[in-house]
MARVEX-660853 format. One line per field, with one value per atom (N, C-alpha, C): x, z, y; residue in three letters; chain; residue number from 1. Coordinates in nm, 3 decimals, padded with zeros to 5 digits, m for minus. Atoms other than C-alpha are relative to their C-alpha. Layout:
c1 = c(X, ...)
c3 = c(Z, ...)
c2 = c(Y, ...)
res = c(ala, ...)
chain = c(A, ...)
n = c(NUM, ...)
This chain:
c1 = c(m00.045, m01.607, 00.152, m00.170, m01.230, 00.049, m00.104, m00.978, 00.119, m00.050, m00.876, 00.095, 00.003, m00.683, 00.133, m00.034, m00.570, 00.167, m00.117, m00.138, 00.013, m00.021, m00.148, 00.118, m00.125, 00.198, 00.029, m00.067, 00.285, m00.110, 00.045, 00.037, 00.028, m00.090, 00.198, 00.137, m00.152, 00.530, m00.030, 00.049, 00.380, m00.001, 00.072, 00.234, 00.092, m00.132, 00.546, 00.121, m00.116, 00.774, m00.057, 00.002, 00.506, 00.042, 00.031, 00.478, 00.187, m00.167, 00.913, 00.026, m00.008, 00.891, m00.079, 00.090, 00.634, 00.087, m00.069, 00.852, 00.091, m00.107, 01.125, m00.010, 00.098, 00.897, 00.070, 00.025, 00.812, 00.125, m00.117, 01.158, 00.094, m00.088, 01.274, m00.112, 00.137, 00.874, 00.085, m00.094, 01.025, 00.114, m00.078, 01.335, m00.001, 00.098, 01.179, m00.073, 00.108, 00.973, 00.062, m00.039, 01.043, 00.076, m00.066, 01.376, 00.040, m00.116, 01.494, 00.107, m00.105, 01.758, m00.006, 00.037, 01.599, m00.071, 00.134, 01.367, 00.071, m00.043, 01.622, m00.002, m00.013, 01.631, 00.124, m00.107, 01.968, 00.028, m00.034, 02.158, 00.029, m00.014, 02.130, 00.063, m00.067, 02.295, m00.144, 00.103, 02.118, 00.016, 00.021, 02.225, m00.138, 00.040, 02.000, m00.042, 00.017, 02.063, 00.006, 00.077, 02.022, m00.140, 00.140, 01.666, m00.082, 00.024, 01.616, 00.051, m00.024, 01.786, m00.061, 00.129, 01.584, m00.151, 00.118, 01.260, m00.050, m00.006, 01.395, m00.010, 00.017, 01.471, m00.150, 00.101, 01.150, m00.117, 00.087, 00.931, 00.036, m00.076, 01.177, m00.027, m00.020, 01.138, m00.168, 00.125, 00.735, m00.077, 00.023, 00.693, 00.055, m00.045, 00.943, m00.108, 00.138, 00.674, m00.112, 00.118, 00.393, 00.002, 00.012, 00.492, 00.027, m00.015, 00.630, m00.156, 00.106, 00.275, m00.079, 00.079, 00.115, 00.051, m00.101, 00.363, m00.037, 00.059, 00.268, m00.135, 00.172, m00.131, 00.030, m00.003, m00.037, 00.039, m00.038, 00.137, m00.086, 00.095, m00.108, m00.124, 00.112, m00.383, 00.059, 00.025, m00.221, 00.035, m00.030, m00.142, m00.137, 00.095, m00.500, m00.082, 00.047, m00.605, 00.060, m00.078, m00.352, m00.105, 00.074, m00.525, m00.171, 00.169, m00.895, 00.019, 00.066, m00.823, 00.047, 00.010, m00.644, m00.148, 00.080, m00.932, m00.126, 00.147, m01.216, 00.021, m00.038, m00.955, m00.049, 00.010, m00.993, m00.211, 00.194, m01.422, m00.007, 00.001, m01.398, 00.035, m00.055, m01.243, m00.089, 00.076, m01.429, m00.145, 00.130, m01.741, m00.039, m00.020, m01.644, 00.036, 00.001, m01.558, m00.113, 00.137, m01.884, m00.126, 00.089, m02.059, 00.035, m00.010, m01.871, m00.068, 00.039, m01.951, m00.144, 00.176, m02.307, m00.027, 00.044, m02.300, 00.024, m00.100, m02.091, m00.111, 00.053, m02.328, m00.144)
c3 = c(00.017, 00.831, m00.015, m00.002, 00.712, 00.095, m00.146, 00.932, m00.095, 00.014, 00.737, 00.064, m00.075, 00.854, m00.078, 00.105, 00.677, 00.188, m00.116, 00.847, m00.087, 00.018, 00.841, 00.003, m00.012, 00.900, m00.175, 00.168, 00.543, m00.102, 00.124, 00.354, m00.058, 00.022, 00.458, m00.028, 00.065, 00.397, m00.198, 00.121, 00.055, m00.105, 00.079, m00.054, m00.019, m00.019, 00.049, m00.110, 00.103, m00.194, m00.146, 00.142, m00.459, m00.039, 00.014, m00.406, m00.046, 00.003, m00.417, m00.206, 00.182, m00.761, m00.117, 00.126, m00.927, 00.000, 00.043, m00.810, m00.075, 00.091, m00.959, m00.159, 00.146, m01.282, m00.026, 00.048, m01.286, m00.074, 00.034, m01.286, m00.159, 00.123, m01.586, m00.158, 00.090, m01.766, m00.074, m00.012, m01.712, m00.136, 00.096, m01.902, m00.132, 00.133, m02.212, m00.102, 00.083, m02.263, m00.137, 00.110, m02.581, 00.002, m00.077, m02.513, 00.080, m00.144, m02.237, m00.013, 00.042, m02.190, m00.041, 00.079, m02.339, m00.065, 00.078, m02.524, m00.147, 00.132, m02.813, m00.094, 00.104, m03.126, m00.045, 00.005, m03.177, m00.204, 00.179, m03.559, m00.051, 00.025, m03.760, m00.177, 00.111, m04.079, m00.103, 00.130, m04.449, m00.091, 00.063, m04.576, 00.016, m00.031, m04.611, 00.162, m00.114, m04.316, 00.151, m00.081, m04.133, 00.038, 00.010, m04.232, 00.108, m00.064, m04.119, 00.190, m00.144, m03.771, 00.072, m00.036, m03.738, 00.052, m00.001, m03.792, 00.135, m00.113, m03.548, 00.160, m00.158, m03.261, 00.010, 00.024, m03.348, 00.085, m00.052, m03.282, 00.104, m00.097, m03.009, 00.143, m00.084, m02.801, 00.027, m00.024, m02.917, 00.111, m00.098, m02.751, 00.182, m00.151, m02.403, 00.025, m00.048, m02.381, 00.057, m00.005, m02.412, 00.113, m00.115, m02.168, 00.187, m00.156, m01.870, 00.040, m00.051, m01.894, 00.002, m00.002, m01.878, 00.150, m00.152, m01.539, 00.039, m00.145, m01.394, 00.026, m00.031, m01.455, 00.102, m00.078, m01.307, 00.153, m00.117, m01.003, 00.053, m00.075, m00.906, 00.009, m00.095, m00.931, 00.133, m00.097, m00.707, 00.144, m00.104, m00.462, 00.065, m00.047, m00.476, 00.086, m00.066, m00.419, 00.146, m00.157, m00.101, 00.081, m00.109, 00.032, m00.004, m00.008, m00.037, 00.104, m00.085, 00.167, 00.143, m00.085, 00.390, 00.089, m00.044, 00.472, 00.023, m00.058, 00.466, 00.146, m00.091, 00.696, 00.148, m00.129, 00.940, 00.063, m00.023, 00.888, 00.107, m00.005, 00.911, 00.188, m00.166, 01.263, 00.094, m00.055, 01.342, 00.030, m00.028, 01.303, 00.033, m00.122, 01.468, 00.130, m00.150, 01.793, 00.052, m00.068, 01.792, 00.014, 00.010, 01.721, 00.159, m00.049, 01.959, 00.136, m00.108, 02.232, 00.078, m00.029, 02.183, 00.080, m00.071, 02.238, 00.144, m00.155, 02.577, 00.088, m00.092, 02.741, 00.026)
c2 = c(m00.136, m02.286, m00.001, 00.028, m02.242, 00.114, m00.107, m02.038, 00.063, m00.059, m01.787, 00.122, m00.155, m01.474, 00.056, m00.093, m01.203, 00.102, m00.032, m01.081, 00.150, m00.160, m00.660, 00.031, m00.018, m00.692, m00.029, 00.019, m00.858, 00.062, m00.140, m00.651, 00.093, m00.077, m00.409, 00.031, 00.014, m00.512, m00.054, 00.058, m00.668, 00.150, m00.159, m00.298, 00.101, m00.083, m00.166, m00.031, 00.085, m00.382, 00.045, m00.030, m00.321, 00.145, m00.114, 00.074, 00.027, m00.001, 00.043, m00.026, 00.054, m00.139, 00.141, m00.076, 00.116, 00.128, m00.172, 00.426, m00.043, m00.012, 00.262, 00.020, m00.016, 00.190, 00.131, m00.119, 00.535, 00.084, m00.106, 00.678, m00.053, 00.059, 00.441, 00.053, m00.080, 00.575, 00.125, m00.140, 00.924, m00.002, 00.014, 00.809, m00.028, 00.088, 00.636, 00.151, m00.142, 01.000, 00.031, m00.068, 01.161, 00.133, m00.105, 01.379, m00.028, 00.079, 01.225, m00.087, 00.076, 01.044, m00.163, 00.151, 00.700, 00.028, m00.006, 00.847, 00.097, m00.016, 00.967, m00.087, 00.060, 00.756, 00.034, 00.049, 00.673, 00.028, m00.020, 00.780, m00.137, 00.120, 00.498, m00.004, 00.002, 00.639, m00.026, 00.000, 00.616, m00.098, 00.110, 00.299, m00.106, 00.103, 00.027, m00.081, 00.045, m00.168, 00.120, m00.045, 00.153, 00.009, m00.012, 00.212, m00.152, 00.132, m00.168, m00.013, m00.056, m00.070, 00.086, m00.154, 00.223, m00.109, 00.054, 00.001, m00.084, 00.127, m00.280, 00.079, m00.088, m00.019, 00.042, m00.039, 00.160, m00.064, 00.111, m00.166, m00.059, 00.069, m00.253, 00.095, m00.145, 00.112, m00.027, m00.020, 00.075, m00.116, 00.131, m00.290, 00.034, 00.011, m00.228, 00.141, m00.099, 00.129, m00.052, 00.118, m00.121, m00.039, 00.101, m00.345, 00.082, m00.095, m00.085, 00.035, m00.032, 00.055, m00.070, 00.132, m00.293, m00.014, 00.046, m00.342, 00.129, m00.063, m00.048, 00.003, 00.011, m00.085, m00.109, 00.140, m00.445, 00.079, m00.041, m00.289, 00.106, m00.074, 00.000, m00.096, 00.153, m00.308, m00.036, 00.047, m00.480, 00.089, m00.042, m00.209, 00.040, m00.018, m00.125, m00.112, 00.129, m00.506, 00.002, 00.038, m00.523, 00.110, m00.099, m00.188, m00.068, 00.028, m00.309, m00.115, 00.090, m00.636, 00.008, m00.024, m00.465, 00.087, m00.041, m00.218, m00.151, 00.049, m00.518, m00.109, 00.057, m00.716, 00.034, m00.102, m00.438, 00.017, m00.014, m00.410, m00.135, 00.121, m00.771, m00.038, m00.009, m00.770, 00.085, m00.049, m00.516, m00.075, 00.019, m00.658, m00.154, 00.150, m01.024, 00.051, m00.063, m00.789, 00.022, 00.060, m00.697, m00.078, 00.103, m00.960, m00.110, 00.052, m01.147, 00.075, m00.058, m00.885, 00.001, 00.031, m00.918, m00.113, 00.132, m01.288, m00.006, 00.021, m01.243, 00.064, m00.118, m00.984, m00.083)
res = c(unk, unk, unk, unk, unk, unk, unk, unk, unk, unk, unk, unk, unk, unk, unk, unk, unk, unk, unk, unk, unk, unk, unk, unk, unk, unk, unk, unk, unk, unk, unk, unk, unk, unk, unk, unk, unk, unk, unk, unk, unk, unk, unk, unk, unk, unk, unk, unk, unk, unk, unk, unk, unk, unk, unk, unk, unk, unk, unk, unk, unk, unk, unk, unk, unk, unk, unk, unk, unk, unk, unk, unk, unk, unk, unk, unk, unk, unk, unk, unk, unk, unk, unk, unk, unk, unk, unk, unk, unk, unk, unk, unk, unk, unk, unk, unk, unk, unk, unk, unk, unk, unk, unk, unk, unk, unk, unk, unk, unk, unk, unk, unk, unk, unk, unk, unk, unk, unk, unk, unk, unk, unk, unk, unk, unk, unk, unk, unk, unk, unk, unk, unk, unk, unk, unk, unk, unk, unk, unk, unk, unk, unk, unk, unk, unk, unk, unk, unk, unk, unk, unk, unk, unk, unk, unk, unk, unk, unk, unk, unk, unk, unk, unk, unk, unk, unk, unk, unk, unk, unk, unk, unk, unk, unk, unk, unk, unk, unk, unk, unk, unk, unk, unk, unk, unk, unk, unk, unk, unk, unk, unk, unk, unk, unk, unk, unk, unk, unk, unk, unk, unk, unk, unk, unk, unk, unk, unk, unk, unk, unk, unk, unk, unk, unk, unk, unk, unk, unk, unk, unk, unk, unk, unk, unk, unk, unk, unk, unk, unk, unk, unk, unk, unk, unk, unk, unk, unk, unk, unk, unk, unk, unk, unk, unk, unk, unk, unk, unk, unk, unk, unk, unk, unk, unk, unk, unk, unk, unk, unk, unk, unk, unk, unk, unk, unk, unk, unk, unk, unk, unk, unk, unk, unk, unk, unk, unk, unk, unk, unk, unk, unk, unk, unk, unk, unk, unk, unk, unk, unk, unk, unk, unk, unk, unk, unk, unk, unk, unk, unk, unk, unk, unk, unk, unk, unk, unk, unk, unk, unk, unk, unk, unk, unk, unk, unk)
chain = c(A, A, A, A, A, A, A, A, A, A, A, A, A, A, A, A, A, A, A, A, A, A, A, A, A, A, A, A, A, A, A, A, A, A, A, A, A, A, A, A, A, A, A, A, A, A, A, A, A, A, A, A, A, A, A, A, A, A, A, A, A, A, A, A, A, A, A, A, A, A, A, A, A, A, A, A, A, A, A, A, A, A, A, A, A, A, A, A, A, A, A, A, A, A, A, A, A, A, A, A, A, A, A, A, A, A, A, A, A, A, A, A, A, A, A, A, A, A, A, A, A, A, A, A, A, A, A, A, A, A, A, A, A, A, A, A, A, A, A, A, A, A, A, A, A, A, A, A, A, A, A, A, A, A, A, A, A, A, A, A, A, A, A, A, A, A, A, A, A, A, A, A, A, A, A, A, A, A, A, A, A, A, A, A, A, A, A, A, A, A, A, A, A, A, A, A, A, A, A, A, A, A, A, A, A, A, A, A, A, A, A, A, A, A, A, A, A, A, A, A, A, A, A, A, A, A, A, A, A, A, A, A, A, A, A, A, A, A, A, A, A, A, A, A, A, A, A, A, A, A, A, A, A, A, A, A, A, A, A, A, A, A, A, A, A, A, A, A, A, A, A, A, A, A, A, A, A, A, A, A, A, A, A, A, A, A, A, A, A, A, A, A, A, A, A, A, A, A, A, A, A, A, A, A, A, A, A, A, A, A, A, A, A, A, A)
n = c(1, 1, 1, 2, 2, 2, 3, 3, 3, 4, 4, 4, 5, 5, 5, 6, 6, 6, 7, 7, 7, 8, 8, 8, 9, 9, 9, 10, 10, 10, 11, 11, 11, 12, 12, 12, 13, 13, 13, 14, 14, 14, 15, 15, 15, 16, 16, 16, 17, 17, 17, 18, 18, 18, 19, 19, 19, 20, 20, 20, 21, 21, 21, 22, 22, 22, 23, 23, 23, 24, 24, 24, 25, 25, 25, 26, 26, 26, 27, 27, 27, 28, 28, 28, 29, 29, 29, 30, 30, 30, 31, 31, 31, 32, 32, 32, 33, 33, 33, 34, 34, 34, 35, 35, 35, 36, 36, 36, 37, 37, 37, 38, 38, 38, 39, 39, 39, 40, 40, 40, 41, 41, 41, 42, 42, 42, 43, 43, 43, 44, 44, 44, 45, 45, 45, 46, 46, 46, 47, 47, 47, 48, 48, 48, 49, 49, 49, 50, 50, 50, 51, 51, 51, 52, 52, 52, 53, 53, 53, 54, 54, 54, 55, 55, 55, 56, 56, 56, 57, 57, 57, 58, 58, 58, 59, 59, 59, 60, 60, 60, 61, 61, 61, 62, 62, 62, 63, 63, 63, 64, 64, 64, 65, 65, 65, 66, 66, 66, 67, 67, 67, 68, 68, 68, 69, 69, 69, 70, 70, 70, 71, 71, 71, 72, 72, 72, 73, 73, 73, 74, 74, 74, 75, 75, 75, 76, 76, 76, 77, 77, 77, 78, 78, 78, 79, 79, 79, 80, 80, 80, 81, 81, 81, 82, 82, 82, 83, 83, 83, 84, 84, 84, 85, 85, 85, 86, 86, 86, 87, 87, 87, 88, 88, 88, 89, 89, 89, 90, 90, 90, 91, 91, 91, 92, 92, 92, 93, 93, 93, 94, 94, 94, 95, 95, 95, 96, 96, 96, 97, 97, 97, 98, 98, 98, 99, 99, 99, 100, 100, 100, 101, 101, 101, 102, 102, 102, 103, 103, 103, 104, 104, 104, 105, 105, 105)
């Protein structure tokens, strides 16, 4: 049998670091919106190598979008994973207390 054991202390410090990271996410999401203050498209003039600047930001604005909401799916996973093993940690304990109690009596 291995000797696992699950520390409620760094879970919760763990869940705590991620839940820190996603608000920050969020507030840079927010910014990015359309109208906001990252979410303007920048004058790029009517020459040539504007149009081509335009394109590059464009695909550059559409990719870092992409990926924030890839990093925060990733981060609400894992805040959910930390809470699920916290809760089965807790069953889990629970139900070696009474198991053990049984045997004792």
């Amino acid at each position: 049998m291995s000797d696992r054991s699950v520390d409620p202390d760094a879970l919760a410090e763990f869940r705590e670091v991620a839940q820190g990271r996603l608000a920050h996410l969020e507030t840079l999401i927010e910014r990015l919106r359309h109208g906001n203050v990252l979410g303007v498209e920048p004058g790029f003039g009517l020459l040539d190598s504007g149009q081509t600047a335009r394109e590059t930001y464009r695909e550059f604005h559409r990719q870092t979008w992409s990926n924030l909401q890839d990093l925060r799916a990733d981060l609400a996973g894992i805040i959910a994973t930390v809470d699920g093993v916290a809760e089965r940690a807790v069953e889990t304990d629970a139900d070696s207390a009474a198991h053990l109690s049984r045997r004792e009596a």
